[in-house]
N, C-alpha and C positions, 0 to 999 in steps of 0.2 A: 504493500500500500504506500508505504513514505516513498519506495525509489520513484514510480509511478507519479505519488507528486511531486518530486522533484525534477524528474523529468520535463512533466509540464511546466512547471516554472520556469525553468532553463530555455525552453524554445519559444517562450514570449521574452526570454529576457534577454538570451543573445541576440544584438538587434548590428552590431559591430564586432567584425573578428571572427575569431573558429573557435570553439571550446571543444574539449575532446575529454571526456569523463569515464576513467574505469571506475566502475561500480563495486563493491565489496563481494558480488557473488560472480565477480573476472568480466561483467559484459561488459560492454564500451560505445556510448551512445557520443553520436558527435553534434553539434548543434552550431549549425554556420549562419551566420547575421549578412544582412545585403549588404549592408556597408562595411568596407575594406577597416583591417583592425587587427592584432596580434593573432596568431595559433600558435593555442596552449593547449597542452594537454598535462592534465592531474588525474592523480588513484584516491581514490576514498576510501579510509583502512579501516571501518567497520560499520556497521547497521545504524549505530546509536548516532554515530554521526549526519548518517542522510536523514534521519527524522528531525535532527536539530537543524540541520541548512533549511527544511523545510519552515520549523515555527520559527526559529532566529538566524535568518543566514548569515547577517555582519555578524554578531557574537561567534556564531559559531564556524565560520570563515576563519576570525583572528586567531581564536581558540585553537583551532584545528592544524591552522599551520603553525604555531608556537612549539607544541607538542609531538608534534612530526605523525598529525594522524589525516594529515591532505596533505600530498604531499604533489610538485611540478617539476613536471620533466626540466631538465639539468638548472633545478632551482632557478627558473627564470623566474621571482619574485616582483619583478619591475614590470614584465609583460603582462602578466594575473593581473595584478593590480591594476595595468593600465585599460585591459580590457572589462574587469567588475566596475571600477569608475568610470570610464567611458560610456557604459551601457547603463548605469545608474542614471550620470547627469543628459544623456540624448532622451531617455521617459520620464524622466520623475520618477517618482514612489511607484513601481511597480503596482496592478492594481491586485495581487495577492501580499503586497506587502500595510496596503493601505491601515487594515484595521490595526496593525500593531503600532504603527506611526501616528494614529489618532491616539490612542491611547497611549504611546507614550508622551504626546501634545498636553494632551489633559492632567498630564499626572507631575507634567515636568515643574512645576512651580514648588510643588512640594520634595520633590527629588535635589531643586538645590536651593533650596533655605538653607542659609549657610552664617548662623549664629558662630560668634568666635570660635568656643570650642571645635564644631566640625570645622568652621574654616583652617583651626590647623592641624587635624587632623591630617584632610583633606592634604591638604600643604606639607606634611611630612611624608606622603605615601609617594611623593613625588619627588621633592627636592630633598629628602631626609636620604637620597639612597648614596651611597659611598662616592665621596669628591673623586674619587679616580675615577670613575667610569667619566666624567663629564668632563675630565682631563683628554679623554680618549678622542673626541669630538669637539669639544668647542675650543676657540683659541684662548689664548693666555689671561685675555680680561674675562673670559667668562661669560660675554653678552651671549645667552638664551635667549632670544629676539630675533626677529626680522632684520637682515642687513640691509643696508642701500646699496646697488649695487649702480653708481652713477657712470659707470664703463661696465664693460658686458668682462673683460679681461680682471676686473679687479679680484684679490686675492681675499679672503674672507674678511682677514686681521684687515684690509683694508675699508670693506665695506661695513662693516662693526663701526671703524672710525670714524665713517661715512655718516653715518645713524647716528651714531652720538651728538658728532659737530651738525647735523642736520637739524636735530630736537634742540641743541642749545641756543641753535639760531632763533627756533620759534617761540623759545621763552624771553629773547631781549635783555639776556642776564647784564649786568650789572654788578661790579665789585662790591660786596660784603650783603646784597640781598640776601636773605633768606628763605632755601628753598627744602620743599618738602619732597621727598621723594617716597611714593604709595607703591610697596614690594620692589626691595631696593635691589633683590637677588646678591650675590656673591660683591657687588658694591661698585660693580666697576659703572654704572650713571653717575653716583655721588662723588667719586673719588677724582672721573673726570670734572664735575662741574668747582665741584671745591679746588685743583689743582690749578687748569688752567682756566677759567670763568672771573675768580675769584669767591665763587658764593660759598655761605654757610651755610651746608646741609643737614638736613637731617633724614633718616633714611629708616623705614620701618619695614621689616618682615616676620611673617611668622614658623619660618625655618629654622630651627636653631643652627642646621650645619650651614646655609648661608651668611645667618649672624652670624656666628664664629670668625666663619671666614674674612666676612667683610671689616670686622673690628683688626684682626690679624692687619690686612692689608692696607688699611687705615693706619695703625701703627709702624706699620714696614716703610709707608710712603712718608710718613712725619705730616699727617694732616690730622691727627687726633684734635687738635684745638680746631678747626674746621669742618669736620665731619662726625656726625654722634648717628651710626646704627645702632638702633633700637627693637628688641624681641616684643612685638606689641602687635595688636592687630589696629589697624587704622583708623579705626573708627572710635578707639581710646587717645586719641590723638590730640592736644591740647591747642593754642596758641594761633597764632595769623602769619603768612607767609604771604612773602612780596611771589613766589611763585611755587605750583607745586605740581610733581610728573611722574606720569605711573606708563611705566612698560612694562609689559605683557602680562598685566594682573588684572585686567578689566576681566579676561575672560573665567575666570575664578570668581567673583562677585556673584551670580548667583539671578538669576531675573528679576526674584523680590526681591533684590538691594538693591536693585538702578536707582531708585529713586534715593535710598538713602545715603549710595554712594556719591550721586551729584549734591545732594543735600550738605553732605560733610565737607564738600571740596569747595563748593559754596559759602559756607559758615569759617572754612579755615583759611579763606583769598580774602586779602586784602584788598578795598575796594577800588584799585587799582589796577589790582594784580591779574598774572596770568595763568593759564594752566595747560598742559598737556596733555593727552590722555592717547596712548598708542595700542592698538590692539586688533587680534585676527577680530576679524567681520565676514560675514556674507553678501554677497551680493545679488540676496533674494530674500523671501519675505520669512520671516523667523521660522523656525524649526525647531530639533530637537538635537540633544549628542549621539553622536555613535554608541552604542550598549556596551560596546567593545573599550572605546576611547575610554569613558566612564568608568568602567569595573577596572579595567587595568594599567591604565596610564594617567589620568585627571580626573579621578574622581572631583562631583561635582561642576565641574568643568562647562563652559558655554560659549560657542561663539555667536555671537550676537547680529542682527540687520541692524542696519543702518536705523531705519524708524524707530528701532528698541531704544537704542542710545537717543535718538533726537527728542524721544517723545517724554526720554525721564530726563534730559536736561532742560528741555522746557520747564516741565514741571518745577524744578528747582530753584530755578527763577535764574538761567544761567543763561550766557549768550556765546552759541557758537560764531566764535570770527574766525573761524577757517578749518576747511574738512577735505583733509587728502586722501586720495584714497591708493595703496602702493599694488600694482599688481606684479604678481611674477616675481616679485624680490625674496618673497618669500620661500616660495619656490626652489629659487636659486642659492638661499640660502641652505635650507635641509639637504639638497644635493651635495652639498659641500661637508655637513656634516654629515651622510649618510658615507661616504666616501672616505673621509676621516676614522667614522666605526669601521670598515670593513678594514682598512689596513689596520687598524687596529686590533684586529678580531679575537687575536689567542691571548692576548690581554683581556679581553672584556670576557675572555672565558675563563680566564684564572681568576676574575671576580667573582664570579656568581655561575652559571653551568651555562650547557646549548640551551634549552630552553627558552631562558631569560634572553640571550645573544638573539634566538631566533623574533622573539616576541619584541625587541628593540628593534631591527633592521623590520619588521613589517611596520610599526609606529614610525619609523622616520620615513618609510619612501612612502607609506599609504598617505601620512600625509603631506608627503613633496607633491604628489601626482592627484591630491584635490585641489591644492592651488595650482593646478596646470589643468588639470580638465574640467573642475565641478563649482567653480563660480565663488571661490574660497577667496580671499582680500587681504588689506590689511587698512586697517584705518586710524591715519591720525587726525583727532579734533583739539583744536582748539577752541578752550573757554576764557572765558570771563564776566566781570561781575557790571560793567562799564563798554559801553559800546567805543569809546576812543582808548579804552587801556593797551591796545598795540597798533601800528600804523594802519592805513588805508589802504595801499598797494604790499604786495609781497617782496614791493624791490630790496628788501631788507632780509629777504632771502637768498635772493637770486643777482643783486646789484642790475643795475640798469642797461638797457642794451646801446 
């Protein structure tokens, strides 16, 4: 009965490409899409599994290949992937996948309420896992972000710098402002704006191995009188800041915090002041997380539409003066660190086993290859509290032509 529905499923759903499926009892059903696209062929290593692709296929897709019980001929992981996203974003929600997606729609408000406690929970299942794996992959500052990749040739370490000097620009800093930074990660935003900027930071996470870190390299650089990482969740945050910027922790907030999260950044900007707020977005109308992303990479976890953000900074009583939106940098960035893990490999497996190894290299290219086929973003807005608190033209960006 399950292979039979999954059968079915599969020939509504390759709509691009060749899929080629050995079945657990050795058949081999092929399923060719009109439009041109990868051929793959995979084994399915027992029964329990075709009935889970049938009720959860992403769960049980990520699951399957983590554990080595789906497994693709000569581990082409990047074709699979390119072909299930591909065929995802050309229909939508499959119409046999629909009622799970309504329901996970209705249910998701309460799936990430995300009270401090869970928030760091939440926040250690991720960032709590041993600083050497994340040595493996990112470069020496640490930026877990989106790069700018303002040449297509640039080097990672260069596009990181890219992003930073880019965001610094849209804050206007100013020698000894002080600025807040909302999930300061391993430290390297605060450490640049304190260093070269000149601002006083202050910098909040709810990691304790990024605090660590960050206090370390705080004291390594002799910026301790200029920069104070803080083990606190943000929203315990006291005082008024000439500026304050959060990368990549918007999407960790939670949908019933939007509002409170503009509400806070709101109450803590000086009525002059500026703010930045960088983060994955969609480029379609809200949704839900992957069940997979969720359980084992970001719990709690959300990437947000654009309307989400607009309609709770309204509410807050906040003015966007400027909304970027980066396509493909992202992209280009996970390709760089996916590529980074892979040379890295026998390392990342004297950390932790294959499993975990394999379960990592599908999280970094599954999601390199939805910011390339499935309408994935990245968005920087700029707030504030004052419609003149930053200039009128962007030539304070880009200087004049």
């Amino acid at each position: 009965m399950w292979s039979s529905a999954l059968d079915r499923f599969l020939k509504g759903f390759v709509r691009q490409g060749h899929l080629s499926v050995t079945y657990p009892s050795g058949r081999v059903h092929v399923y060719r899409g009109d439009a041109p696209g990868p051929d793959i062929s995979v084994a399915l290593k027992d029964f329990a599994l075709v009935r889970h692709l049938v009720l959860s296929p992403e769960m049980a897709v990520g699951e399957a290949y983590s554990d080595g019980r789906l497994t693709i001929e000569q581990d082409d992981l990047e074709g699979f992937l390119r072909l299930c996203i591909a065929n995802v974003a050309a229909q939508g929600k499959n119409w046999t996948k629909r009622p799970m997606h309504v329901l996970r729609y209705l249910r998701r408000r309460a799936a990430q309420f995300n009270p401090a406690t869970r928030a760091r929970d939440n926040v250690a299942h991720h960032y709590d896992l041993s600083g050497a794996l994340y040595d493996l992959f990112l470069e020496p500052d640490r930026q877990y972000s989106c790069a700018y990749f303002q040449r297509p040739d640039m080097t990672l370490e260069e596009a990181q710098a890219a992003k930073k000097a880019h965001i610094a620009r849209k804050l206007l800093l100013e020698p000894g402002m002080r600025v807040l930074d909302i999930g300061c990660g391993w430290g390297g935003m605060g450490l640049t704006l304190a260093r070269d900027y000149g601002a006083q930071v202050v910098g909040v996470t709810l990691s304790e191995e990024q605090h660590r870190m960050a206090r370390h390299r705080a004291r390594e650089a002799g910026l301790e009188d200029r920069v104070d990482f803080r083990l606190m969740d943000y929203r315990s945050v006291d005082g008024q800041f000439d500026r304050i910027v959060s990368v990549g922790m918007f999407e960790h907030v939670g949908v019933p915090h939007y509002e409170e999260y503009f509400d806070k950044i709101r109450r803590l900007l000086k009525e002059d002041g500026a703010a930045l707020v960088h983060t994955i977005g969609r480029a379609k109308p809200p949704g839900t997380t992957n069940p997979w992303i969720d359980k084992y990479i970001f719990p709690g976890g959300y990437v947000p539409a654009l309307s989400e953000m607009s309609r709770a900074v309204e509410d807050a009583g906040l003015i966007a003066t400027d909304v970027e939106v980066w396509r493909l940098h992202y992209a280009e960035t996970l390709r760089h660190w996916y590529d980074r893990f892979m040379e890295n490999l026998a390392e990342a497996r004297a950390l932790y086993d294959e499993q975990f190894c394999r379960m990592w290299r599908y999280y970094l290219k599954a999601s390199e290859l939805t910011f390339r086929l499935d309408r994935q973003v990245v968005f920087q807005m700029q707030l504030a509290r004052s419609q003149d608190a930053v200039p009128l033209t962007r030539d304070y960006l880009y200087g004049r032509n």
